[in-house]
VOPAGU-2260 file (C-alpha; in pm, 1 decimal, decimal comma):
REM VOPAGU-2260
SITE   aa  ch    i         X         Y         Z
SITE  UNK   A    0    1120,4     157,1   -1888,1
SITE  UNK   A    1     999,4     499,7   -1940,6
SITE  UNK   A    2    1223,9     807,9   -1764,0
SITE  UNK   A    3     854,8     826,4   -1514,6
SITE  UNK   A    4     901,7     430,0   -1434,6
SITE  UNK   A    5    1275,1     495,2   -1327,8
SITE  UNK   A    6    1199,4     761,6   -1131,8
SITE  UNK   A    7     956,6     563,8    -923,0
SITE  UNK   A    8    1179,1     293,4    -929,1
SITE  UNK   A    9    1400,7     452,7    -779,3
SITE  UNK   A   10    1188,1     602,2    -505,5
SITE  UNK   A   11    1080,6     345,4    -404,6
SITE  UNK   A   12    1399,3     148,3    -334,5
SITE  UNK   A   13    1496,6     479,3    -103,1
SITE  UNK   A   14    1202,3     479,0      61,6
SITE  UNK   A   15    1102,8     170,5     138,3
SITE  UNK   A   16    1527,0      79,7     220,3
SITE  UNK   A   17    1485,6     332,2     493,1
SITE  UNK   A   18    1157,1     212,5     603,1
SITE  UNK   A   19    1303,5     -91,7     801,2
SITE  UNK   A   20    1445,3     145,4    1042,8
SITE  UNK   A   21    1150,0     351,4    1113,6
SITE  UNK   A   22     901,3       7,3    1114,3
SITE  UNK   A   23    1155,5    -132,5    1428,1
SITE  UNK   A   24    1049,7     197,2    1603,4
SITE  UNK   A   25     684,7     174,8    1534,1
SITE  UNK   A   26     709,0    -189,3    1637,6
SITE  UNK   A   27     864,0     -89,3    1978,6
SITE  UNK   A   28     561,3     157,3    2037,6
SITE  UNK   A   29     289,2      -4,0    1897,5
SITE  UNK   A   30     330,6    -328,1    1901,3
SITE  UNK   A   31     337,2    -604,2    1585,0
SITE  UNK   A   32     -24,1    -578,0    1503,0
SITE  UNK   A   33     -45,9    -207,9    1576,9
SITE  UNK   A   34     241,1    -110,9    1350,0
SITE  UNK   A   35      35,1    -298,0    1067,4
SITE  UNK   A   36    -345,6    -184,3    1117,1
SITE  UNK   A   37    -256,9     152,6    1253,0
SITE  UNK   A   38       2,1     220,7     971,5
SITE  UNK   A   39    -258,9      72,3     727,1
SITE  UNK   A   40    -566,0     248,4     799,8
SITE  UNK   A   41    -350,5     584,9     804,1
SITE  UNK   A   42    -214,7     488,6     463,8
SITE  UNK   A   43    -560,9     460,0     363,1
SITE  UNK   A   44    -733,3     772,9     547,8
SITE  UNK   A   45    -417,1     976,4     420,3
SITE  UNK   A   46    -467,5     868,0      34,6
SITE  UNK   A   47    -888,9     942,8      89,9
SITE  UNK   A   48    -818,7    1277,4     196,1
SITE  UNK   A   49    -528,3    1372,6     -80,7
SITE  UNK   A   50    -824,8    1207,6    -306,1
SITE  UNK   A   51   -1072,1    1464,9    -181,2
SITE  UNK   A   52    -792,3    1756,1    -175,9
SITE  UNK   A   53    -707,2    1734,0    -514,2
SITE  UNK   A   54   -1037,6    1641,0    -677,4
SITE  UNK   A   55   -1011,6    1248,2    -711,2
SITE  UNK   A   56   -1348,3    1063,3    -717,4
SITE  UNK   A   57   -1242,9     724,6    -602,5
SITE  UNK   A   58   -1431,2     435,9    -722,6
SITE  UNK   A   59   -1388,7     164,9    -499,3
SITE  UNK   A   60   -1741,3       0,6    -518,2
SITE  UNK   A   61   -1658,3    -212,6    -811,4
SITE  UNK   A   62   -1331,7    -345,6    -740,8
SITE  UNK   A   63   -1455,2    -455,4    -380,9
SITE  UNK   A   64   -1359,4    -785,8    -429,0
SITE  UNK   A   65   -1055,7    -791,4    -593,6
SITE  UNK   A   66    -948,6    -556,7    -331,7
SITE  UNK   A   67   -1011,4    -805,9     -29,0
SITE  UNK   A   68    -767,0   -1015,4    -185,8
SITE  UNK   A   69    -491,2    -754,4    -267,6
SITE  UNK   A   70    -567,5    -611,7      84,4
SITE  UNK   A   71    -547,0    -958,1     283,1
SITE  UNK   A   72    -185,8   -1043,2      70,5
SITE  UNK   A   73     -20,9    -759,3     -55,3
SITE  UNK   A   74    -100,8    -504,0     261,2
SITE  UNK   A   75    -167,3    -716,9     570,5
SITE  UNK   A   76      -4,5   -1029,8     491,0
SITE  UNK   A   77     298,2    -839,6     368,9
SITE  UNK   A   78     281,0    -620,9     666,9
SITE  UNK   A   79     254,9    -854,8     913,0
SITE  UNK   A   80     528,3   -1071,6     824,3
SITE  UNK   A   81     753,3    -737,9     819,9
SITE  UNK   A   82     615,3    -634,2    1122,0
SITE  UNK   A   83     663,2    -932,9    1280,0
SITE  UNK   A   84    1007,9   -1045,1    1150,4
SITE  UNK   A   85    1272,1    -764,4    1187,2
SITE  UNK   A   86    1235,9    -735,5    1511,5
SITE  UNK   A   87    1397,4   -1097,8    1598,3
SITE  UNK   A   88    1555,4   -1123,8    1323,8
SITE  UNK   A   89    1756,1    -761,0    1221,3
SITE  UNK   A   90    1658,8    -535,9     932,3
SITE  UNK   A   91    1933,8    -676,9     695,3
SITE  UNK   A   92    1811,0   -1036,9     708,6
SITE  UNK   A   93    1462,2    -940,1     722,3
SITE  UNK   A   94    1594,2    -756,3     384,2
SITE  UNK   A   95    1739,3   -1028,9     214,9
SITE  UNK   A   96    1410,2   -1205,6     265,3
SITE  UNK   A   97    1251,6    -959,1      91,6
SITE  UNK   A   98    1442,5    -993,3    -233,5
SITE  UNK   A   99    1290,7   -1354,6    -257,6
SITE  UNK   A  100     973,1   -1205,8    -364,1
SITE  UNK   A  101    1031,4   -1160,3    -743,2
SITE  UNK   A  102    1128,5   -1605,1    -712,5
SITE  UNK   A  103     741,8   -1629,4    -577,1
SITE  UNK   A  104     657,9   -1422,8    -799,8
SITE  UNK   A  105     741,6   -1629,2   -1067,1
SITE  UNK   A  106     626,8   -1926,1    -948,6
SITE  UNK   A  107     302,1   -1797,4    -882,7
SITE  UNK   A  108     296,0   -1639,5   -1210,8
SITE  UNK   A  109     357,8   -1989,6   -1375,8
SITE  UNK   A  110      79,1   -2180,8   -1229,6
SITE  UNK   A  111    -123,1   -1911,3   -1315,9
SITE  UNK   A  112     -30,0   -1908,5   -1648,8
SITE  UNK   A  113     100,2   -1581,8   -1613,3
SITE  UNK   A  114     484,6   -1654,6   -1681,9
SITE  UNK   A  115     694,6   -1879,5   -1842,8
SITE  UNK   A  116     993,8   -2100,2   -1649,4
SITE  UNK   A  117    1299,6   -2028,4   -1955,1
SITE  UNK   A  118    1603,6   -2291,7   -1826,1
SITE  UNK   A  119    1769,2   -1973,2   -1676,6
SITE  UNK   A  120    1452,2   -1874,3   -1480,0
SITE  UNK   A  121    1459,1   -2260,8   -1319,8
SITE  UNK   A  122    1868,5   -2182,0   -1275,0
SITE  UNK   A  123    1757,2   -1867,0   -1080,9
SITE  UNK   A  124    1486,4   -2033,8    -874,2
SITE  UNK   A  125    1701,2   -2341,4    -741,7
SITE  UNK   A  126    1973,8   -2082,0    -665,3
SITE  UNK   A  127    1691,9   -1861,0    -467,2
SITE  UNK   A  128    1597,9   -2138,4    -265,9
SITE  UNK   A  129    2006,5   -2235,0    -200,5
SITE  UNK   A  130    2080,4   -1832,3     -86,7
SITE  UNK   A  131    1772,3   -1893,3     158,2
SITE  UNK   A  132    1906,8   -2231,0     323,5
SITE  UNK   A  133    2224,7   -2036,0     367,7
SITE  UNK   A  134    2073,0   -1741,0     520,3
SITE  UNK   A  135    1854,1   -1963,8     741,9
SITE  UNK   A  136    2105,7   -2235,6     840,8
SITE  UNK   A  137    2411,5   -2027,1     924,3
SITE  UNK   A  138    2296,6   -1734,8    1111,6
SITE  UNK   A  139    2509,9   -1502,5    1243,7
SITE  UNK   A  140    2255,5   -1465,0    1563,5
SITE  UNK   A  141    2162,0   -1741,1    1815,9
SITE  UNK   A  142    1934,5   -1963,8    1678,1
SITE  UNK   A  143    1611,4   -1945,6    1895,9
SITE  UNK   A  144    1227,1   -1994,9    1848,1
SITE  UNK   A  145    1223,3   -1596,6    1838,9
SITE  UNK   A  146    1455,6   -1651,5    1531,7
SITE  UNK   A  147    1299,9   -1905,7    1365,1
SITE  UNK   A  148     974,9   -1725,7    1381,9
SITE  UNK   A  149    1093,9   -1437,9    1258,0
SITE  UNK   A  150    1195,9   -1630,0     925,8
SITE  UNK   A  151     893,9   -1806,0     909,1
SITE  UNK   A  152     706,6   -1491,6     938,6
SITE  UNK   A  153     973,5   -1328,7     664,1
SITE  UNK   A  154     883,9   -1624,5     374,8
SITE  UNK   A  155     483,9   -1646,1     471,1
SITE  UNK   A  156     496,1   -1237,6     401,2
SITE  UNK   A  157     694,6   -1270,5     111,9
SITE  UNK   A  158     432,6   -1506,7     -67,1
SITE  UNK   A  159     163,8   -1252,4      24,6
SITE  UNK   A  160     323,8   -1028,4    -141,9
SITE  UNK   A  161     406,0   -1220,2    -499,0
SITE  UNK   A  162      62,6   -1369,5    -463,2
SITE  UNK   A  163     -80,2   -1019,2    -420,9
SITE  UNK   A  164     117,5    -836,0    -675,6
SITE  UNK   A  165      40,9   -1082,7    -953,4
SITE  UNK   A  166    -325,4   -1104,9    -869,3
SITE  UNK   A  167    -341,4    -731,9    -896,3
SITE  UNK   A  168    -141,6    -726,9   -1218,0
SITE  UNK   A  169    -388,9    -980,4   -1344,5
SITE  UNK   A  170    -751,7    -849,5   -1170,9
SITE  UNK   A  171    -677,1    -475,6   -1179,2
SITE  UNK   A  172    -487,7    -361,4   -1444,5
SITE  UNK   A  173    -764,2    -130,8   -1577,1
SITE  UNK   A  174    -739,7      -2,1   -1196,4
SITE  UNK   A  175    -663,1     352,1   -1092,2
SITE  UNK   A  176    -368,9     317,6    -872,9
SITE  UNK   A  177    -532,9     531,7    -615,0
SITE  UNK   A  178    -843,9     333,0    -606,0
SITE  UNK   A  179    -618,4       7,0    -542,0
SITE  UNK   A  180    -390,3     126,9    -334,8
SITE  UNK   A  181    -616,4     348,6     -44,5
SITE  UNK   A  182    -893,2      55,2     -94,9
SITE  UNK   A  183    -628,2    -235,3     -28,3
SITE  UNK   A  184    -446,4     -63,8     267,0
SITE  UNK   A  185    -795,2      14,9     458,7
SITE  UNK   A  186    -883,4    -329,0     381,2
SITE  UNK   A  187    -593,6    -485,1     538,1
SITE  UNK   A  188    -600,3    -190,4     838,4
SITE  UNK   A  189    -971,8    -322,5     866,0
SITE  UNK   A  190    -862,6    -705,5     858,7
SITE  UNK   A  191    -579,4    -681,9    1142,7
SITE  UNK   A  192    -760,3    -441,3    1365,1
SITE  UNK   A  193    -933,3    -711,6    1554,3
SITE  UNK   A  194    -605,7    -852,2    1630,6
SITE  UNK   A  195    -480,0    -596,3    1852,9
SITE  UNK   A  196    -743,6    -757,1    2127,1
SITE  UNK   A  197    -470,3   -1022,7    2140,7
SITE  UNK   A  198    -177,6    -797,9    2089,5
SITE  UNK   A  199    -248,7    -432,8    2241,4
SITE  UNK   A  200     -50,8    -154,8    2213,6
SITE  UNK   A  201     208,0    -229,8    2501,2
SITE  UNK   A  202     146,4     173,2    2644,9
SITE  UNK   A  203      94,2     502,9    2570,6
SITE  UNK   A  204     285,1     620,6    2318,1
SITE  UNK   A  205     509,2     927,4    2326,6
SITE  UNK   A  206     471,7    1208,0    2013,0
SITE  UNK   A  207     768,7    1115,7    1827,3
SITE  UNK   A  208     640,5     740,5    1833,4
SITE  UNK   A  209     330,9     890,2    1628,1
SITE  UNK   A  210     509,6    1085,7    1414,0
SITE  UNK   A  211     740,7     757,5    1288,1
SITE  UNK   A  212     359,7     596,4    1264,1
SITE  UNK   A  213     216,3     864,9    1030,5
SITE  UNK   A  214     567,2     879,2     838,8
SITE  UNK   A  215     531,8     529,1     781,7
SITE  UNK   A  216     153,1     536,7     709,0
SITE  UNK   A  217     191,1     840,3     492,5
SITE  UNK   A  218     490,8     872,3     329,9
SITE  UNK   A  219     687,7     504,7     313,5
SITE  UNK   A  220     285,6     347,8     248,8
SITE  UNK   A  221      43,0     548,2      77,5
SITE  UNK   A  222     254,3     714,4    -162,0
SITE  UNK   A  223     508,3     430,6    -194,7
SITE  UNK   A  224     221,0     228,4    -289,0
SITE  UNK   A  225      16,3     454,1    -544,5
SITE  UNK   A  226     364,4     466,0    -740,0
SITE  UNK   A  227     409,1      54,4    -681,5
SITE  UNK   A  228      83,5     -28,3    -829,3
SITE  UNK   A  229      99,4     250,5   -1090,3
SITE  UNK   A  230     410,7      58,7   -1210,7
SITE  UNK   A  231     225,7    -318,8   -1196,7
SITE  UNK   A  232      22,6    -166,7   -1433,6
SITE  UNK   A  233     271,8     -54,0   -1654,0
SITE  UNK   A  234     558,1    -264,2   -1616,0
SITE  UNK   A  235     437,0    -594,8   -1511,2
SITE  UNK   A  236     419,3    -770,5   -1190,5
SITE  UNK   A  237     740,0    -908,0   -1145,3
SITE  UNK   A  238     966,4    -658,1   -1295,7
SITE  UNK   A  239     840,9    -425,9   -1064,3
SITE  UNK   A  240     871,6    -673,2    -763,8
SITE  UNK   A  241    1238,9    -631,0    -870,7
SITE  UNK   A  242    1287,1    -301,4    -708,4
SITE  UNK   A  243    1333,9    -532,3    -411,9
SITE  UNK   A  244    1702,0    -617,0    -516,3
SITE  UNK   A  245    1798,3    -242,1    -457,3
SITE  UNK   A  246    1538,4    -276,4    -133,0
SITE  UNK   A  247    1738,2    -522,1      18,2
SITE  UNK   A  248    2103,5    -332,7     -57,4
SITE  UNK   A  249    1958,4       4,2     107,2
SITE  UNK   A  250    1831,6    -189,5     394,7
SITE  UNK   A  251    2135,0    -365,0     441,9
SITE  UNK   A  252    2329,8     -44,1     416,3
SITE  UNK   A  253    2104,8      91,7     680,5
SITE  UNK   A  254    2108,9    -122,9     962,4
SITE  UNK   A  255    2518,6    -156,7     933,2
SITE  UNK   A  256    2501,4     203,8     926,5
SITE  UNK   A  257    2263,6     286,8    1201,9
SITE  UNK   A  258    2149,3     -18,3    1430,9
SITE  UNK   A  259    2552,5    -188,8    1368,4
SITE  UNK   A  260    2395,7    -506,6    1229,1
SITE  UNK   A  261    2642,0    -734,8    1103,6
SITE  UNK   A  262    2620,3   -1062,9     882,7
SITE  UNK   A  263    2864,1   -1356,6     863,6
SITE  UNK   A  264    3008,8   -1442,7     581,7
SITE  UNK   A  265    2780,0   -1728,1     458,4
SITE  UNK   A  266    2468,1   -1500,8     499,7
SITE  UNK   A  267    2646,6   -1217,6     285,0
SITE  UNK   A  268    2694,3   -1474,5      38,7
SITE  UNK   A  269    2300,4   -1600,3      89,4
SITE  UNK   A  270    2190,8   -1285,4     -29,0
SITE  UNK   A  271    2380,8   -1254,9    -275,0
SITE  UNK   A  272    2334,2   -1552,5    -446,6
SITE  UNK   A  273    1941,0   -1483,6    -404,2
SITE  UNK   A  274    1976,6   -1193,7    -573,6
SITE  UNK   A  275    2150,1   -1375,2    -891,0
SITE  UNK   A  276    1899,6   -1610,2    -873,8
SITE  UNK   A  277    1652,7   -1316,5    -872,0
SITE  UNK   A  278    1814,7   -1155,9   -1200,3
SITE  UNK   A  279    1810,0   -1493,6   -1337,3
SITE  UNK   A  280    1461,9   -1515,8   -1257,0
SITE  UNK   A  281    1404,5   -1168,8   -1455,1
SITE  UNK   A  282    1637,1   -1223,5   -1724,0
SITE  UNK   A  283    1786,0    -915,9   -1631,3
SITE  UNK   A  284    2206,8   -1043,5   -1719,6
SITE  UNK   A  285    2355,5    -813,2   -1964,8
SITE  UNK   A  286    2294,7    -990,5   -2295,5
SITE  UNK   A  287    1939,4   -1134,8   -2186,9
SITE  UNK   A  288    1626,8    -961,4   -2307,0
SITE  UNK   A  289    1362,5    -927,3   -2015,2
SITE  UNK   A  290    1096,7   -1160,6   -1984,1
SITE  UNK   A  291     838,0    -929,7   -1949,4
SITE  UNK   A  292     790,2    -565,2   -2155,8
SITE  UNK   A  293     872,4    -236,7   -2085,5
C-alpha cells in the first residue's frame, strides 16, 4: 500500500470507529429509517455541491445502473442494518458484526470468480462463522426479540455491504470515486425515503440533533466514502473491507469509553476469533503474502 492508501486507511478506521456513537444519537432523533435516508441524501447533496465548488463535472448518467445496485447494498442496505442494529444491540457488538464483512466478502468474491478459497482462507471462514455463534449465543444482554433483531439486522447489512463492495470493485473500477460515491448515497437516500411513511421521525428535532445528522451525512459519509471507494479501486475489494478490523477495535473502545458497554468474556473472545479468521481470510499473518495486490 502506497503512503496515500495508509493514510485513508487510517481515516477511515477513526472515523467511521467514532461514527457508532454519533449514529445512536441520530437514531434517537430521527428515527431508524430517518438516520439512513436523511444521512444519505445529505451525503449525497454535500458531495454535489463540493463537486460544483471545486470544479468537478460529475458523470453519473452512464453508471446509472451499476449505481442502483451499489446504492441498494453498499449505502442503504448497509445503513439500514447499522441503523437498525446498535440500538438493541450496543455499539461494540454491532462492531464486531461489522468485522465479518471481509468473510462475505470472500465468499462472494469466490462465486463470482473474483477470489480464490487458499486452505487458510477456508480455516479463516469456519473460524468467522464460530466467533459469530459465540457472539450470538452467549450474550452478555438479555436475549429478547429486540436482540435477536438487532443481529439479524447486523449480518443482512453486513452482506450488503461485501456484496456491494465487490460488485463495485468489479462494475466500476474505471469509476471516479466521486461519481460512485454521491450517485450511490442519493440512490440509497432516494430508495429508503418512502419508508419513513411507516417509520416517521418520532418529533421535532432539536439543533444539536441536526448537527450529529449533517456530521454524519457529511463528514463520517460523504468523505469517508469518496476515500473508501477511491481505495476499492486501488487496493481491491476485500483488502480494503479490512479496515473493518481496526473499525471494530475503535468502536469497541468507544462505547466502553463513553456509553460503559461491557462484553462477557465469551463475546470478547467471539470477536476476536472473527477477526483471526478475518486475517486468515486476507492472508494478512506475518509470513503470508496477501491475496490480493497492493
Amino acid at each position: 500500500m502506497k503512503p496515500r492508501d495508509i493514510a485513508a486507511y487510517a481515516f477511515l478506521a477513526i472515523a467511521w470507529g467514532f461514527s457508532f456513537l454519533v449514529l445512536l444519537k441520530v437514531v434517537h432523533a430521527f428515527g431508524w429509517v430517518g438516520a439512513v435516508s436523511l444521512r444519505a441524501l445529505i451525503a449525497g447533496s454535500t458531495l454535489v455541491l463540493l463537486a460544483t465548488l471545486l470544479g468537478k463535472r460529475l458523470l453519473l448518467a452512464p453508471i446509472w445502473k451499476p449505481l442502483l445496485v451499489v446504492g441498494a447494498t453498499t449505502v442503504a442496505g448497509q445503513l439500514i442494518g447499522l441503523s437498525y442494529a446498535t440500538p438493541r444491540i450496543g455499539t461494540a457488538l454491532a462492531a464486531i458484526f461489522v468485522a465479518t464483512i471481509p468473510l462475505f466478502s470472500m465468499i462472494i468474491g469466490r462465486l463470482w470468480g473474483l477470489e480464490k478459497i487458499t486452505p487458510s482462507g477456508l480455516g479463516g471462514l469456519l473460524l468467522g462463522f464460530v466467533g459469530i455463534v459465540m457472539l450470538v449465543g452467549y450474550p452478555a444482554q438479555d436475549v429478547t426479540p429486540d436482540f435477536i433483531g438487532g443481529c439479524i439486522a447486523s449480518v443482512l447489512g453486513a452482506i450488503c455491504a461485501a456484496f456491494g463492495s465487490n460488485y463495485a470493485s468489479l462494475r466500476l473500477r474505471s469509476a471516479q470515486p466521486w461519481d460512485v460515491t454521491s450517485g450511490a448515497f442519493l440512490v440509497g437516500g432516494l430508495l429508503t425515503l418512502p419508508l419513513l411513511f411507516w417509520v416517521p421521525v418520532p418529533a421535532l428535532p432539536e439543533a444539536i440533533d441536526v448537527l450529529y445528522l449533517v456530521i454524519s451525512g457529511s463528514i463520517m459519509s460523504a468523505m469517508t466514502y469518496v476515500l473508501y471507494f477511491g481505495l476499492v479501486a486501488r487496493i481491491g475489494a476485500t483488502k480494503t473491507i479490512s479496515v473493518e478490523f481496526v473499525v471494530t477495535l475503535v468502536a469497541v473502545l468507544v462505547g466502553a469509553l463513553f456509553l460503559d458497554e461491557q462484553l462477557n468474556l465469551l463475546q470478547i473472545s467471539g470477536g476476536l476469533v472473527i477477526m483471526l479468521g478475518c486475517t486468515l481470510v486476507l492472508g494478512l499473518l506475518p509470513g503470508k503474502r496477501s491475496r490480493l495486490p497492493s
